[in-house]
KOLTIVEX-932996 format. One line per field, with one value per atom (N, C-alpha, C, CB): atom name; x, y, z negated; residue in one letter; residue number from 1. Coordinates in steps of 0.2 Angstrom, whole numbers, plus 5000, padded with zeros to 4 digits. Glycine has a CB too. Layout:
atom [CA;...]
X [X;...]
Y [Y;...]
Z [Z;...]
res [a;...]
n [NUM;...]
# end
This chain:
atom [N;CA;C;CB;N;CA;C;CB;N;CA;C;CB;N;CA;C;CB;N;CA;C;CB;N;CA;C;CB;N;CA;C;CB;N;CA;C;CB;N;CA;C;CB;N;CA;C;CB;N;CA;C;CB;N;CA;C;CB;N;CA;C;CB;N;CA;C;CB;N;CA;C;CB;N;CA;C;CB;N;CA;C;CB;N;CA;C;CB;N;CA;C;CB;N;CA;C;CB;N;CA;C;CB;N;CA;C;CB;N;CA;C;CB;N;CA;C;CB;N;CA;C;CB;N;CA;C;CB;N;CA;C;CB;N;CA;C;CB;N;CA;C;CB;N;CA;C;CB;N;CA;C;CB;N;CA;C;CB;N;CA;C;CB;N;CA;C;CB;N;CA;C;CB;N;CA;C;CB;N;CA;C;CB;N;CA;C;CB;N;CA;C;CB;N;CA;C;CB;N;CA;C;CB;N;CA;C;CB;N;CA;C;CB;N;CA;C;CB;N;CA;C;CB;N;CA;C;CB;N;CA;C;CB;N;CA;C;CB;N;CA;C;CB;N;CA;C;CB;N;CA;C;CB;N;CA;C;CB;N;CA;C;CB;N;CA;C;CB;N;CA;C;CB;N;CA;C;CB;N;CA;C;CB;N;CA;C;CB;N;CA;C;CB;N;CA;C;CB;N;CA;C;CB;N;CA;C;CB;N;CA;C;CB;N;CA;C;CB;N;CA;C;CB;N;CA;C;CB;N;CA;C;CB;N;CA;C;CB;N;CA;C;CB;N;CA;C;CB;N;CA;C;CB;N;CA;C;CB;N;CA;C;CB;N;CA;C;CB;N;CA;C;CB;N;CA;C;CB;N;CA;C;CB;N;CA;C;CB;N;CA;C;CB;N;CA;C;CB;N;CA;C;CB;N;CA;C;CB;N;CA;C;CB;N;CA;C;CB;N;CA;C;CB;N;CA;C;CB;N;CA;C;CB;N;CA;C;CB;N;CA;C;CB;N;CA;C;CB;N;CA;C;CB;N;CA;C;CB;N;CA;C;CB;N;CA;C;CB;N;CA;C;CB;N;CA;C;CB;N;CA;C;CB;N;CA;C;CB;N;CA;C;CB;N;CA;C;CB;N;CA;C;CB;N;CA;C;CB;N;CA;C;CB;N;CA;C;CB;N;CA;C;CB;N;CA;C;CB;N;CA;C;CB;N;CA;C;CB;N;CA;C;CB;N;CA;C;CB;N;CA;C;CB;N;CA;C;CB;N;CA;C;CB;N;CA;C;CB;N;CA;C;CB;N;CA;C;CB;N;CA;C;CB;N;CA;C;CB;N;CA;C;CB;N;CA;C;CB;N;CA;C;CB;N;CA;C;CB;N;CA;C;CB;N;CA;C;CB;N;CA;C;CB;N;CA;C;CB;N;CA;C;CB;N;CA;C;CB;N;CA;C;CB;N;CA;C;CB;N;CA;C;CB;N;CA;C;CB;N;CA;C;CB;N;CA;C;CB;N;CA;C;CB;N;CA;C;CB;N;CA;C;CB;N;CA;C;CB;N;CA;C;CB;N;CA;C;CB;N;CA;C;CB;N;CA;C;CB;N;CA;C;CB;N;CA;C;CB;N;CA;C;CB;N;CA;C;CB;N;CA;C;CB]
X [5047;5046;5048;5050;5043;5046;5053;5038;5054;5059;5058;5066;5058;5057;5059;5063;5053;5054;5056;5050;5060;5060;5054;5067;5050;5044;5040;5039;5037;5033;5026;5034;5023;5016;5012;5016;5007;5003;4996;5000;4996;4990;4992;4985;4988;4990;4990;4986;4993;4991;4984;4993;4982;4974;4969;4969;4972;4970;4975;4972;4982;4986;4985;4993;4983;4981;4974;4980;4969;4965;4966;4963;4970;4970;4974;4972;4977;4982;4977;4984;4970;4966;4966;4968;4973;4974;4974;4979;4970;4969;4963;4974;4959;4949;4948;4943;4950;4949;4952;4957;4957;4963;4959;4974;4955;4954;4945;4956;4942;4935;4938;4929;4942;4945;4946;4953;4951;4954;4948;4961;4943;4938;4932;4936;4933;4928;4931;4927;4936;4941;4942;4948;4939;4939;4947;4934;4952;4958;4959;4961;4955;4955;4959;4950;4956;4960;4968;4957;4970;4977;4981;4977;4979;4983;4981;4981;4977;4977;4979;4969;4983;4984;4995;4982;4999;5003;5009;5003;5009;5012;5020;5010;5026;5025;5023;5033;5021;5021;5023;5013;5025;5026;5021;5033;5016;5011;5014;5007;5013;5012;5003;5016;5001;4993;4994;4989;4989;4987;4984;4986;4985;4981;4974;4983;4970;4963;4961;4959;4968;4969;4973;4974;4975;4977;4973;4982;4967;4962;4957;4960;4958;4952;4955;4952;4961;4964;4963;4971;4958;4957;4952;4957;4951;4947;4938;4950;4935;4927;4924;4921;4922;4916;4923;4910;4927;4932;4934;4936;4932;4932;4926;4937;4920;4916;4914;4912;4917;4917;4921;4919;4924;4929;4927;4937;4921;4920;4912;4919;4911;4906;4908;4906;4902;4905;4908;4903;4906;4909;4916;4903;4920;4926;4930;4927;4929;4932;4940;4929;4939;4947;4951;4947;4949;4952;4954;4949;4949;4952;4957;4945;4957;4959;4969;4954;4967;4974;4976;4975;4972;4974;4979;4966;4975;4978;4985;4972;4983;4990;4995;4988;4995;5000;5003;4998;5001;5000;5004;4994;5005;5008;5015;5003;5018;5025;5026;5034;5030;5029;5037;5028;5037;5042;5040;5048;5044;5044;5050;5041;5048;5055;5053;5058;5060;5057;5061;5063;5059;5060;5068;5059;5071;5079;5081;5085;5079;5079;5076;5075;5070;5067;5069;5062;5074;5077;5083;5079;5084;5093;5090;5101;5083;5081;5080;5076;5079;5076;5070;5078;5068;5059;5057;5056;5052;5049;5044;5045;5045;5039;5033;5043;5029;5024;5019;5023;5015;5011;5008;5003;5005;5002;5006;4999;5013;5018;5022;5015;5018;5021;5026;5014;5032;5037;5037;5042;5037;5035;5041;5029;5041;5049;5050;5052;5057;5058;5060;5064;5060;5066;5067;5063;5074;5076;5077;5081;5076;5078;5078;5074;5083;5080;5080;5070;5083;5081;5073;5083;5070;5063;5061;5059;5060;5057;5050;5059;5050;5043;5044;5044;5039;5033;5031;5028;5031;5027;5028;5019;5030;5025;5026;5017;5022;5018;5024;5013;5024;5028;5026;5027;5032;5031;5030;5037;5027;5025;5026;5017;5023;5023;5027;5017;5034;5036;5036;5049;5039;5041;5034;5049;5029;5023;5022;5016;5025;5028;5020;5033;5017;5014;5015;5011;5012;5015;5015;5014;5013;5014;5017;5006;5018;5023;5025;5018;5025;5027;5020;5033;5021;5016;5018;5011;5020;5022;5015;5029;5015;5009;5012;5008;5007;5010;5004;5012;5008;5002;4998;5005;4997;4995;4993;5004;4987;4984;4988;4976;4991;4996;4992;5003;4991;4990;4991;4990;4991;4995;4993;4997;4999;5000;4995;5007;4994;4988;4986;4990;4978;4975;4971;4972]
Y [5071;5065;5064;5059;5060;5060;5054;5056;5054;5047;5044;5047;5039;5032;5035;5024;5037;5039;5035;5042;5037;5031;5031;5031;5033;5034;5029;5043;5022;5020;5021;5017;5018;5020;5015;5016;5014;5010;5007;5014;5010;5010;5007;5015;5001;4997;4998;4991;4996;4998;5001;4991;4997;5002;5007;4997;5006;5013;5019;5012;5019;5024;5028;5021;5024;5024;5028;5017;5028;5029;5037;5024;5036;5042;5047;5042;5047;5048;5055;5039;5051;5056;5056;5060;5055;5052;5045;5054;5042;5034;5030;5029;5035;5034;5027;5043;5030;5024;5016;5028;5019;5012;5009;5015;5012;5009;5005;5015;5008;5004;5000;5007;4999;4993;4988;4995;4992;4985;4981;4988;4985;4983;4979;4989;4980;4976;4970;4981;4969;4964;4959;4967;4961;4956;4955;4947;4960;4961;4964;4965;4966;4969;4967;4969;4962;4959;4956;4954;4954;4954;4962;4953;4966;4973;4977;4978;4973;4975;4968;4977;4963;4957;4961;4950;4955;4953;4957;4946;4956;4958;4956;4967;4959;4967;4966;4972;4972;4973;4980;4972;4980;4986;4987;4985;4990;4995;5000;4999;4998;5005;5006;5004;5011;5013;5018;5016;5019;5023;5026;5022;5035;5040;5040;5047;5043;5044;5048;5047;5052;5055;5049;5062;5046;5039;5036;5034;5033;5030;5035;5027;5041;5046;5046;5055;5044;5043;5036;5045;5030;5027;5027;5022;5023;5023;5022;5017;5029;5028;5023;5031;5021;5015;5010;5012;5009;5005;5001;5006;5007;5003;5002;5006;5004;5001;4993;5006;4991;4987;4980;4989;4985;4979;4976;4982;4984;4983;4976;4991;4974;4969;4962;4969;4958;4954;4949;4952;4948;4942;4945;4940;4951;4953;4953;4960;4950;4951;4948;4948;4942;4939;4946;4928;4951;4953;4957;4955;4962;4968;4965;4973;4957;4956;4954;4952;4953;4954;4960;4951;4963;4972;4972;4980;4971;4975;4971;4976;4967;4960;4964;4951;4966;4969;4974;4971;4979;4983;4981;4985;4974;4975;4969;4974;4970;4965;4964;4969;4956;4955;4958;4945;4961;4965;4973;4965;4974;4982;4985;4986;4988;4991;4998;4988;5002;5010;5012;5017;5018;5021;5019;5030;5019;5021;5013;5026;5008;5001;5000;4997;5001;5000;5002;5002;5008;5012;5008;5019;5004;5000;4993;5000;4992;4986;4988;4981;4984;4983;4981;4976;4978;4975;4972;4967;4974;4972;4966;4978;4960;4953;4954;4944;4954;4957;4952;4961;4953;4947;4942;4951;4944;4943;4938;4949;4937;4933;4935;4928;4942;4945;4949;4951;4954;4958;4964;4955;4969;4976;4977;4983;4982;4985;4993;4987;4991;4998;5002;4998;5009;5012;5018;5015;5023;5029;5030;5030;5037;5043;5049;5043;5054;5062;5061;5063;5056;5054;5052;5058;5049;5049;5042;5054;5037;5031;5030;5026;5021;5023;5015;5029;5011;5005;5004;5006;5002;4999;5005;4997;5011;5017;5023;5015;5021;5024;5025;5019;5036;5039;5037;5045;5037;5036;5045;5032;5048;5054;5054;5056;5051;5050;5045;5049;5045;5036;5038;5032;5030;5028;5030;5032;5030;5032;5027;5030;5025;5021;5017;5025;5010;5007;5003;5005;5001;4993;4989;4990;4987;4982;4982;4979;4989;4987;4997;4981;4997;5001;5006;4999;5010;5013;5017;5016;5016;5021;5025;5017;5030;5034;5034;5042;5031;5032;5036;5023;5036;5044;5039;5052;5033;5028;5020;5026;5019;5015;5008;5017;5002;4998;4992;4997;4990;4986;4979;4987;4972;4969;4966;4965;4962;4960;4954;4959;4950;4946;4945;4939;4941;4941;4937;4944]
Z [4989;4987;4980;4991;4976;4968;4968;4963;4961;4959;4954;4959;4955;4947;4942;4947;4938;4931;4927;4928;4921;4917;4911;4915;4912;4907;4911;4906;4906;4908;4908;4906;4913;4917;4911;4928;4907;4904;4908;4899;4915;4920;4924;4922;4927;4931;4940;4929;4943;4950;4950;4954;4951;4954;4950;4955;4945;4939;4942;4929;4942;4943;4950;4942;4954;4960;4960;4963;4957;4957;4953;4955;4947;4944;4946;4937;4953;4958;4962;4962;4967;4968;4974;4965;4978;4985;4988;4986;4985;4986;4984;4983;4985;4982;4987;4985;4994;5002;4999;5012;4997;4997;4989;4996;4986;4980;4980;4973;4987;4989;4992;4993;4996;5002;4997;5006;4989;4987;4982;4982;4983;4979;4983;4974;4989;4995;4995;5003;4996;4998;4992;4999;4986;4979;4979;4980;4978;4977;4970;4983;4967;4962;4958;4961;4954;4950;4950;4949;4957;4959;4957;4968;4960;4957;4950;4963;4948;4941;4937;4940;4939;4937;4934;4945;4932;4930;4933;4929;4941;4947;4946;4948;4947;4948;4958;4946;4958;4966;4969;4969;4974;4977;4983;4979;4983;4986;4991;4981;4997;5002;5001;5012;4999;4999;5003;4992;5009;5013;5010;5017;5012;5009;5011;5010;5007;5010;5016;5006;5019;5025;5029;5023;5029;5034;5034;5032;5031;5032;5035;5025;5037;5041;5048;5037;5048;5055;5059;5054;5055;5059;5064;5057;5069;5074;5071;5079;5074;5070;5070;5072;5064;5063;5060;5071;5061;5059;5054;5060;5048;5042;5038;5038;5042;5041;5044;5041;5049;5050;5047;5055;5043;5039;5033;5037;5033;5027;5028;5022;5032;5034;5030;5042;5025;5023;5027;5019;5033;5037;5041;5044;5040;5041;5034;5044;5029;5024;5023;5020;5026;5027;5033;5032;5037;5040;5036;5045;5032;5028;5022;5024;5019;5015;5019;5012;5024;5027;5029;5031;5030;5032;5026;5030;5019;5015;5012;5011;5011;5010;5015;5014;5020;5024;5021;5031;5016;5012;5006;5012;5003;4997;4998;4990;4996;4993;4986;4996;4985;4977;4975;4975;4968;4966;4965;4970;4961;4963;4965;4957;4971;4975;4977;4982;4973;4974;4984;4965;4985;4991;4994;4991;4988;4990;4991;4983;4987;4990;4998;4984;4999;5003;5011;5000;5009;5015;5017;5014;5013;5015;5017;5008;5021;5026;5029;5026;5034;5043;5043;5047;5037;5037;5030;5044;5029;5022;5023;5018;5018;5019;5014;5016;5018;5016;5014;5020;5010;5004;5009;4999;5016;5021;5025;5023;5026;5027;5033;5028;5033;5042;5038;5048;5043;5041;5043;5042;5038;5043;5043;5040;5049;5050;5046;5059;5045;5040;5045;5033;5043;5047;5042;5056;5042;5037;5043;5029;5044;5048;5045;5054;5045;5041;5031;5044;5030;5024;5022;5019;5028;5027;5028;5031;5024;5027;5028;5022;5032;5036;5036;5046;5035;5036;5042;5033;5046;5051;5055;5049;5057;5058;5054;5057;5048;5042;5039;5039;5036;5034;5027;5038;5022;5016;5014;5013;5010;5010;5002;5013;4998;4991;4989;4988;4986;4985;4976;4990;4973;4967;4962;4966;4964;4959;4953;4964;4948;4943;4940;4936;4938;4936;4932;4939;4926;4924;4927;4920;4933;4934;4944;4930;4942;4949;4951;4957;4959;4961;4967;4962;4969;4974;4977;4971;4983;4988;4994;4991;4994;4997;5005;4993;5008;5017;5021;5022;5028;5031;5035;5038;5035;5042;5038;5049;5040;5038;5043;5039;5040;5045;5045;5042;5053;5055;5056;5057;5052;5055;5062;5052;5066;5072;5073;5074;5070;5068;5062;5069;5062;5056;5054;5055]
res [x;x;x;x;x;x;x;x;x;x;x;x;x;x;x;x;x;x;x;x;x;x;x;x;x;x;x;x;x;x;x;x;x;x;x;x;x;x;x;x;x;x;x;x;x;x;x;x;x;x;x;x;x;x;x;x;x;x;x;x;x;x;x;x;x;x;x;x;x;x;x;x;x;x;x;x;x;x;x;x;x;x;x;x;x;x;x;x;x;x;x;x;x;x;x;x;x;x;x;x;x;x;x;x;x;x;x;x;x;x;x;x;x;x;x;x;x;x;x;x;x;x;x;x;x;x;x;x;x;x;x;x;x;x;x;x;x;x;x;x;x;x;x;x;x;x;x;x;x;x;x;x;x;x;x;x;x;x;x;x;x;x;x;x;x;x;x;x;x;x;x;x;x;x;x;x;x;x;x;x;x;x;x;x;x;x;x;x;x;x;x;x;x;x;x;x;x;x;x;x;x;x;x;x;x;x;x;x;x;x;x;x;x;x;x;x;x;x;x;x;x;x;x;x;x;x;x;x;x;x;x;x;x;x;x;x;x;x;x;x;x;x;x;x;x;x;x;x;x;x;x;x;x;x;x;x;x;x;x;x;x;x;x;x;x;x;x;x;x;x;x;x;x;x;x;x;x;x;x;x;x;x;x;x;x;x;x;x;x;x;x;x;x;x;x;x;x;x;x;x;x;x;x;x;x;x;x;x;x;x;x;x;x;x;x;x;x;x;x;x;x;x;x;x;x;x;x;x;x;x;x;x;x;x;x;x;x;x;x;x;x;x;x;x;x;x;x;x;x;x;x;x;x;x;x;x;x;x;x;x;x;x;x;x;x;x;x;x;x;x;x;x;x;x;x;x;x;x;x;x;x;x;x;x;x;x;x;x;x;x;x;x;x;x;x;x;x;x;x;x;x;x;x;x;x;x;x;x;x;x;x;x;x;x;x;x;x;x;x;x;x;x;x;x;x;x;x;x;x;x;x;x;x;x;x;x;x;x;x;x;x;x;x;x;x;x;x;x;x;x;x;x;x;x;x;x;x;x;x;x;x;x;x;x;x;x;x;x;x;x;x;x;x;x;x;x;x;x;x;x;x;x;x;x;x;x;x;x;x;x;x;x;x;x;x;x;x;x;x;x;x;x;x;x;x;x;x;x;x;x;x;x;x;x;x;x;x;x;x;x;x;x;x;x;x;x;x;x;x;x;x;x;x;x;x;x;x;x;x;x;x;x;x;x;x;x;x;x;x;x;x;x;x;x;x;x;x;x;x;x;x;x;x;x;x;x;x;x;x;x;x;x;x;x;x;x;x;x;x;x;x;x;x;x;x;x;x;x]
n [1;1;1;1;2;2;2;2;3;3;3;3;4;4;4;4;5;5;5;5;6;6;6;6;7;7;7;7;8;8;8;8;9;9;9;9;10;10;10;10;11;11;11;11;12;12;12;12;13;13;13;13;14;14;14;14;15;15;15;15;16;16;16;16;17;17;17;17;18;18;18;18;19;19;19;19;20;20;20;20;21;21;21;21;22;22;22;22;23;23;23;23;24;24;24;24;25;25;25;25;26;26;26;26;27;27;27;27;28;28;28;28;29;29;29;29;30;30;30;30;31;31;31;31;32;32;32;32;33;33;33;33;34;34;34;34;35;35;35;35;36;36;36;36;37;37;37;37;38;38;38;38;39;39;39;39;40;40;40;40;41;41;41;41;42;42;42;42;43;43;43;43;44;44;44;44;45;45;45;45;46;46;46;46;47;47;47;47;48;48;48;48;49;49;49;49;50;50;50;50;51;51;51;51;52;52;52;52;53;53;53;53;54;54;54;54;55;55;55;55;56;56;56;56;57;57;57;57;58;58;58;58;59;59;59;59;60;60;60;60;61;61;61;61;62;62;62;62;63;63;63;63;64;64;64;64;65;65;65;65;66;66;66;66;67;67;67;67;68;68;68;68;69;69;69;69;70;70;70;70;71;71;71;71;72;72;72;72;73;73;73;73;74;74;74;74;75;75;75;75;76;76;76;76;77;77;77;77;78;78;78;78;79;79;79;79;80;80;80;80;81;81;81;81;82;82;82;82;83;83;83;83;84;84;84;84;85;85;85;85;86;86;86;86;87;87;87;87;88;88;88;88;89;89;89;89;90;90;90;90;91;91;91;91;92;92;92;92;93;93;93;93;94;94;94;94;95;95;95;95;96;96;96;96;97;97;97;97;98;98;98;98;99;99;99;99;100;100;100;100;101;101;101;101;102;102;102;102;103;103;103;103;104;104;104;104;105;105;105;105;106;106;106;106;107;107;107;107;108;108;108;108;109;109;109;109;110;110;110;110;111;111;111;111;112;112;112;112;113;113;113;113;114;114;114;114;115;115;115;115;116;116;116;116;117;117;117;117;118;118;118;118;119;119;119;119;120;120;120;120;121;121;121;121;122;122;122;122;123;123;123;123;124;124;124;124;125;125;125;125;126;126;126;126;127;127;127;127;128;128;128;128;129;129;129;129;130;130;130;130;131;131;131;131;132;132;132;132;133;133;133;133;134;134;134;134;135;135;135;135;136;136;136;136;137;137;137;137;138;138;138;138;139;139;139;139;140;140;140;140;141;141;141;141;142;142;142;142;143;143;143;143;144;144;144;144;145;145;145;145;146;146;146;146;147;147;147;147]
# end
């Protein structure tokens, strides 16, 4: 797992994300969802982005389903579940119980092994630095409980 450089990022969440290479899935979602401009906005935010391998693990047809315009408020809360306001690196994020997430729901944290985990969802890549916040790379596309 990486750690918070201190070299600033000049590319904003969703460019870094993008120039990243593992978050092609997470950057059509964020762009179906007319989120765009939010993660390319002021922020800061902290991003759990599921890999393009977490988004292959959902159920077939599923995100093509989300991506239907009359599901849009679903995917746009998929993804809201996905970010918190601030930027918090791995080692913050491991000394909670649950993170409040944009979407208003609370995911639970857990560190086991030195390894933290979302909802589920294994952090794999943390502290990816942006201007305008943080990006942590998870193996599981998170759900929330309502939507």
């Amino acid at each position: 797992m990486s750690t918070m450089t201190s070299t600033p990022n000049t590319k904003n969440l969703l460019d870094t994300a993008a120039a990243d290479g593992s978050f092609k899935t997470f950057g059509k979602t964020i762009e179906q969802a007319g989120m765009s401009d939010t993660l390319r906005g002021t922020g800061p935010f902290t991003v759990f982005a599921p890999t393009d391998a977490a988004f292959d693990k959902l159920p077939a047809g599923k995100l093509d389903n989300l991506f239907k315009p009359e599901n849009k408020q679903e995917l746009v809360s998929l993804l809201n579940y996905h970010v918190m306001n601030g930027r918090k690196s791995v080692a913050d994020i491991g000394k909670w119980e649950a993170a409040k997430t944009v979407n208003g729901q609370s995911a639970p944290i857990k560190l086991a092994n030195g390894k933290v985990s979302i909802d589920g969802a294994l952090v794999t890549t943390g502290d990816i630095n942006s201007s305008n916040g943080v990006i942590h790379g998870i193996d599981k596309v998170n759900i929330p409980t309502k939507q």
